[in-house]
C-alpha positions as CSV (number, residue, x, y, z in Angstrom):
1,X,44.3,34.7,-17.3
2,X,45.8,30.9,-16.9
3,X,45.6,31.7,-13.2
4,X,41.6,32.7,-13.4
5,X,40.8,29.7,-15.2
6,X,42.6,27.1,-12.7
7,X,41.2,29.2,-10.0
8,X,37.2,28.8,-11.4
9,X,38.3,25.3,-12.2
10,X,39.2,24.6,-8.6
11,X,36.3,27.0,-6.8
12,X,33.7,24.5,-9.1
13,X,35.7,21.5,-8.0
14,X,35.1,22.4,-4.2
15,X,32.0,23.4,-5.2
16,X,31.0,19.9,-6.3
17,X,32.8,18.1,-3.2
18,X,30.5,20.2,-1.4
19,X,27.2,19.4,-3.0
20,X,28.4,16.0,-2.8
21,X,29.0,16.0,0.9
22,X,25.6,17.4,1.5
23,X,23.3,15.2,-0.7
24,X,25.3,12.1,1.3
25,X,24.4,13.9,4.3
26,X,20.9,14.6,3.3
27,X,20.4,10.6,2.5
28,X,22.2,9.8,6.3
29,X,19.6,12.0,7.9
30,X,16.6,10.9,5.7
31,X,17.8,7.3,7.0
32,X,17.8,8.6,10.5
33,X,14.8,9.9,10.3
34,X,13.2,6.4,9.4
35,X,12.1,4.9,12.7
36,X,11.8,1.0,12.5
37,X,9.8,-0.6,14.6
38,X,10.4,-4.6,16.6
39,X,7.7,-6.0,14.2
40,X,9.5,-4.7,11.0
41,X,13.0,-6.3,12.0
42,X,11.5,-9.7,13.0
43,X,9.8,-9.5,9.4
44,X,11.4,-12.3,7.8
45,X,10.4,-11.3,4.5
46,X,13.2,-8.8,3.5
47,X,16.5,-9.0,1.1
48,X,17.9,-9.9,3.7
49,X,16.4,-13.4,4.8
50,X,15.0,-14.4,1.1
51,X,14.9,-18.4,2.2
52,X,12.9,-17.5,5.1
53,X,10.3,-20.4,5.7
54,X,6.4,-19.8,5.6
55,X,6.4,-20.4,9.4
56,X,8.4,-17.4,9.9
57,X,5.8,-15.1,7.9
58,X,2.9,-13.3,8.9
59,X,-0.5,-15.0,7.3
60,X,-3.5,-13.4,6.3
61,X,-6.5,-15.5,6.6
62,X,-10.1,-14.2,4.9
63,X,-13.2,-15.1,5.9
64,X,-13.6,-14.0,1.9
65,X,-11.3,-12.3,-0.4
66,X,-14.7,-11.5,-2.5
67,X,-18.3,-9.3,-2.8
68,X,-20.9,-8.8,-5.0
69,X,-22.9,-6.0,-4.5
70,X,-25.5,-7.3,-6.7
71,X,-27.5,-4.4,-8.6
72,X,-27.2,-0.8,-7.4
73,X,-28.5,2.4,-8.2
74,X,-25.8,5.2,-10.0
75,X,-24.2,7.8,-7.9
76,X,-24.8,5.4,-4.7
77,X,-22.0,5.0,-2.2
78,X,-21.8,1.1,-1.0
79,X,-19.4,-0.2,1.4
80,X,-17.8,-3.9,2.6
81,X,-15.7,-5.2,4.9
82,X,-13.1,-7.9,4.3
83,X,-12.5,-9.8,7.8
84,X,-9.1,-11.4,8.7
85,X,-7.2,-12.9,11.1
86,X,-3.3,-13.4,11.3
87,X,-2.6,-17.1,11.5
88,X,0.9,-16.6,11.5
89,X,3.8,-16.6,13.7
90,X,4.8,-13.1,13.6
91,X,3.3,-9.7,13.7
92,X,1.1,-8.6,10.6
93,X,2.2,-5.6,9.4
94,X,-0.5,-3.8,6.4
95,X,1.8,-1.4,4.5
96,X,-0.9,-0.4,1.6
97,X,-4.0,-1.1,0.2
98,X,-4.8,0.4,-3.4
99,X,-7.4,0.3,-5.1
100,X,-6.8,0.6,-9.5
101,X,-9.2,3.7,-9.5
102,X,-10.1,6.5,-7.5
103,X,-14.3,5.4,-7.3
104,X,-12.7,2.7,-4.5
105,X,-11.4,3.9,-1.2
106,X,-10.1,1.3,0.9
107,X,-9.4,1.5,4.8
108,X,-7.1,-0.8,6.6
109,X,-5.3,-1.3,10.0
110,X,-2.3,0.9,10.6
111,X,-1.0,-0.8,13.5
112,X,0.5,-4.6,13.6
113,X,-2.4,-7.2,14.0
114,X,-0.9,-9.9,16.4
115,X,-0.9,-13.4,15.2
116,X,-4.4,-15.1,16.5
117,X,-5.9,-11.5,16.6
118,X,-8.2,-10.2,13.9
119,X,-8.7,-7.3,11.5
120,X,-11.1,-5.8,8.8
121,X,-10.1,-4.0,5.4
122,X,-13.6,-1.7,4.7
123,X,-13.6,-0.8,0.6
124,X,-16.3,1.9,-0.2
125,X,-17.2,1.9,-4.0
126,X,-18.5,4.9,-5.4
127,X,-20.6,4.4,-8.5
128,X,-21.1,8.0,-9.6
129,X,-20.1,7.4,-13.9
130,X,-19.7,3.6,-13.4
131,X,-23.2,2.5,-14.9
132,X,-22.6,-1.3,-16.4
133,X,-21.1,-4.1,-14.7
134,X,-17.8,-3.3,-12.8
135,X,-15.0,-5.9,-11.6
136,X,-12.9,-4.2,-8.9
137,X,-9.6,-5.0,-7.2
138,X,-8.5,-3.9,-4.2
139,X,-4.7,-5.3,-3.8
140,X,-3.0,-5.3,0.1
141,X,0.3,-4.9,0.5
142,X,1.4,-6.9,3.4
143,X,4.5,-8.8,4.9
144,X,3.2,-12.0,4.1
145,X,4.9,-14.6,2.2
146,X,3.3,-13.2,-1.3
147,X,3.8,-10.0,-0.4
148,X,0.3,-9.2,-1.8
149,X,-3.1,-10.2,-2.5
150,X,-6.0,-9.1,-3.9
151,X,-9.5,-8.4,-2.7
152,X,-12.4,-8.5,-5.4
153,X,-15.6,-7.3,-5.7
154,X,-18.6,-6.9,-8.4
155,X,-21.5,-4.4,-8.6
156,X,-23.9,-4.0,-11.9
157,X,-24.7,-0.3,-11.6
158,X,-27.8,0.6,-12.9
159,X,-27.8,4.3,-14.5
160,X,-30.1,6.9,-13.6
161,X,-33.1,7.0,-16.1
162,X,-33.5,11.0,-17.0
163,X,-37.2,12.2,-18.2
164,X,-37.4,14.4,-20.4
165,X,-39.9,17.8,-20.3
């Protein structure tokens, strides 16, 4: 019986060690798998250049970082576009752009913006159940110095008068 017991006690041991070895092997080609791109090393705004200067960071310059859409009509669809253009020294790289509730889809480059070249962020707002005045954020993630900003806009939705029969 003693020799059963050390026996199950060493099968779970090497059972564990093995688990072990896998998971670490699992995270090595999870790591491999992750391509990284020329743009994303150059990016000094990582752990491990934190007293990069702003020179070295991409720079996202709006012709506005704000819309109103004025008064619209419930379940209308309206739509802006939030122009840019990478004053920086190094590649602009958009990693997300999210918007606090699903009613505002944004779309943005996927692909590095050069510095000089320009860009556009479109936001559609979707004011089906948002009758009232609405503030909306739109925040971009970016590899700028910040690391984000936010993009704003306002709409007064006007709800849908029912007759009744």
């Amino acid at each position: 019986m003693k020799h059963f017991f050390i026996f199950t006690l060493m099968s779970l041991l090497a059972a564990s060690c093995s688990n072990q070895t896998a998971t670490e092997a699992g995270k090595t080609e999870n790591q491999a798998e992750t391509v990284v791109s020329d743009a994303q090393i150059s990016n000094p705004a990582t752990a491990e250049n934190p007293t990069a200067t702003p020179s070295e960071y991409a720079v996202m310059s709006f012709k506005t970082t704000e819309h109103n859409f004025g008064d619209i009509i419930e379940n209308q669809k309206v739509e802006t576009t939030y122009e840019f253009t990478n004053t920086g020294k190094v590649d602009l790289l958009i990693n997300d752009c999210r918007a606090a509730c699903g009613c505002t889809v944004p779309d943005w480059p996927k692909t590095p913006i050069k510095p000089g070249a320009s860009g556009k962020i479109k936001v559609v707002f979707d004011s089906a159940g948002k009758a009232g005045m609405n503030n909306k954020i739109v925040t971009v993630v970016a590899n700028i110095k910040e690391g984000t900003l936010e993009l704003k806009f306002t709409a007064n939705v006007r709800a849908i008068k029912t007759t009744e029969q």
